[in-house]
C-alpha positions as CSV (number, residue, x, y, z in Angstrom):
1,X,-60.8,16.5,15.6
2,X,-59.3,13.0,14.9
3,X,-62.8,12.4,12.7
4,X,-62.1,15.7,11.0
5,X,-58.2,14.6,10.4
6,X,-59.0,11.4,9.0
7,X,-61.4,13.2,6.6
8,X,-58.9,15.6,5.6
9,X,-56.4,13.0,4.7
10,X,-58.5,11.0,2.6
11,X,-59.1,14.4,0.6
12,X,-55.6,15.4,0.2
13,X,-54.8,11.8,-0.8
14,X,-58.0,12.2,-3.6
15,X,-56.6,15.3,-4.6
16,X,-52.8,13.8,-5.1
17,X,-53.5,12.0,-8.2
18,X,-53.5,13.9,-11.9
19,X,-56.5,12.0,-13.6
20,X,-58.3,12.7,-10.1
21,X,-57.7,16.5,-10.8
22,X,-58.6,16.1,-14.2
23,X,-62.0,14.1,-13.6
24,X,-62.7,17.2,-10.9
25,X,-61.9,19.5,-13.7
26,X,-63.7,18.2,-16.8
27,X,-67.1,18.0,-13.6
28,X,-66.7,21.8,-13.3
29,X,-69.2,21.7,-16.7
30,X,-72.0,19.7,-14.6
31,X,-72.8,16.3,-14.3
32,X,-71.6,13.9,-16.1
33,X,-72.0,10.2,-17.6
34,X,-69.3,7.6,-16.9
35,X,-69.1,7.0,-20.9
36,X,-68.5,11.3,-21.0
37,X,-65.7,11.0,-18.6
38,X,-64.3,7.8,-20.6
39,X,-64.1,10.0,-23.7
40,X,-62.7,13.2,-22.5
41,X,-60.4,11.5,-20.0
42,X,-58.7,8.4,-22.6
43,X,-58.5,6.5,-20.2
44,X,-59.9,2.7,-18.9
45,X,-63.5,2.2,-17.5
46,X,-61.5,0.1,-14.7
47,X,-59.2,3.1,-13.9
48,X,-62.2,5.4,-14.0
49,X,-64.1,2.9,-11.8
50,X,-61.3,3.1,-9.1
51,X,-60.5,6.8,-9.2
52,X,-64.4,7.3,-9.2
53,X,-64.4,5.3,-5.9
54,X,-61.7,7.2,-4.4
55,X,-63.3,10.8,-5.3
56,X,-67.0,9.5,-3.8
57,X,-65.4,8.2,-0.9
58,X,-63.6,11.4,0.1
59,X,-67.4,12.8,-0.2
60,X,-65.9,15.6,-3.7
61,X,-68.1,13.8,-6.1
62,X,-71.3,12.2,-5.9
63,X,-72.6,9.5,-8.2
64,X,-76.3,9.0,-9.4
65,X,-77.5,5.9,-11.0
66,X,-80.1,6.0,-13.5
67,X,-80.3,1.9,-14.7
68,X,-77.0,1.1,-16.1
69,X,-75.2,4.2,-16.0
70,X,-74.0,6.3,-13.8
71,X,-73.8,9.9,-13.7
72,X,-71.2,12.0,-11.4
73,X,-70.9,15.6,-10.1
74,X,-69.2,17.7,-7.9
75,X,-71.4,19.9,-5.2
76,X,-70.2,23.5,-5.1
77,X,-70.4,23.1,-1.4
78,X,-68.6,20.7,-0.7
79,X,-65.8,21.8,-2.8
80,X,-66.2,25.3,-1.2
81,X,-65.6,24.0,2.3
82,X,-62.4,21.7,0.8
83,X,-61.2,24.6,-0.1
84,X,-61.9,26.8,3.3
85,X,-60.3,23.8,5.0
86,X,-57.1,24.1,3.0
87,X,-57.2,27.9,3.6
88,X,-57.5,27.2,7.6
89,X,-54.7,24.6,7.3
90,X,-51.9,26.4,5.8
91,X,-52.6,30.1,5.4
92,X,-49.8,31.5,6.9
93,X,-50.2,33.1,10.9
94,X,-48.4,36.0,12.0
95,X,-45.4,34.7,14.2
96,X,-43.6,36.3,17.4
97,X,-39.6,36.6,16.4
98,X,-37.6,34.4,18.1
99,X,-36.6,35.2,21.7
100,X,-33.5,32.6,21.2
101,X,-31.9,34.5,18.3
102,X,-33.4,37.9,19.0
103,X,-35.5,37.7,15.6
104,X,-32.6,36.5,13.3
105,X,-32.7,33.8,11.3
């Protein structure tokens, strides 16, 4: 579970950021070429370099190299179990009432 916590983190943390959640958005058209992102993004290759890093390291985008450019996606898997996880996480569970107050709150 610790593995699986650690994981879950460094998702949530990937997910925290608004050009993070725009990169994942403007990937929901298919892959796409650094120079792509650059464009439709405004913003620095160097910012896209390190939120790039961040979204490949929390395993919601993967990166293909063909020479000097690089190419990123998401993989409708992956991004289906994110979302299962999140579901699990904090989908409300039926609760008892409480014995201390009788069931007021």
């Amino acid at each position: 579970m610790q593995g699986q916590q650690h994981d879950f983190v460094k998702i949530a943390k990937a997910l925290s950021d608004d050009n993070r959640l725009r990169i994942l958005t403007s990937l929901r058209e298919g892959e796409k070429c650094a120079c792509e992102l650059l464009t439709d993004l405004r913003i620095s290759q160097p910012t896209l370099s390190h939120h790039m890093k961040i979204l490949c390291d929390a395993g919601l985008v993967t990166c293909r190299r063909d020479r000097r450019w690089a190419y990123y996606s998401t993989d409708a898997r992956e991004i289906d179990a994110v979302a299962e996880e999140f579901q699990a996480r904090f989908r409300p569970v039926a609760q008892a009432a409480c014995a201390r107050c009788d069931g007021r709150v």
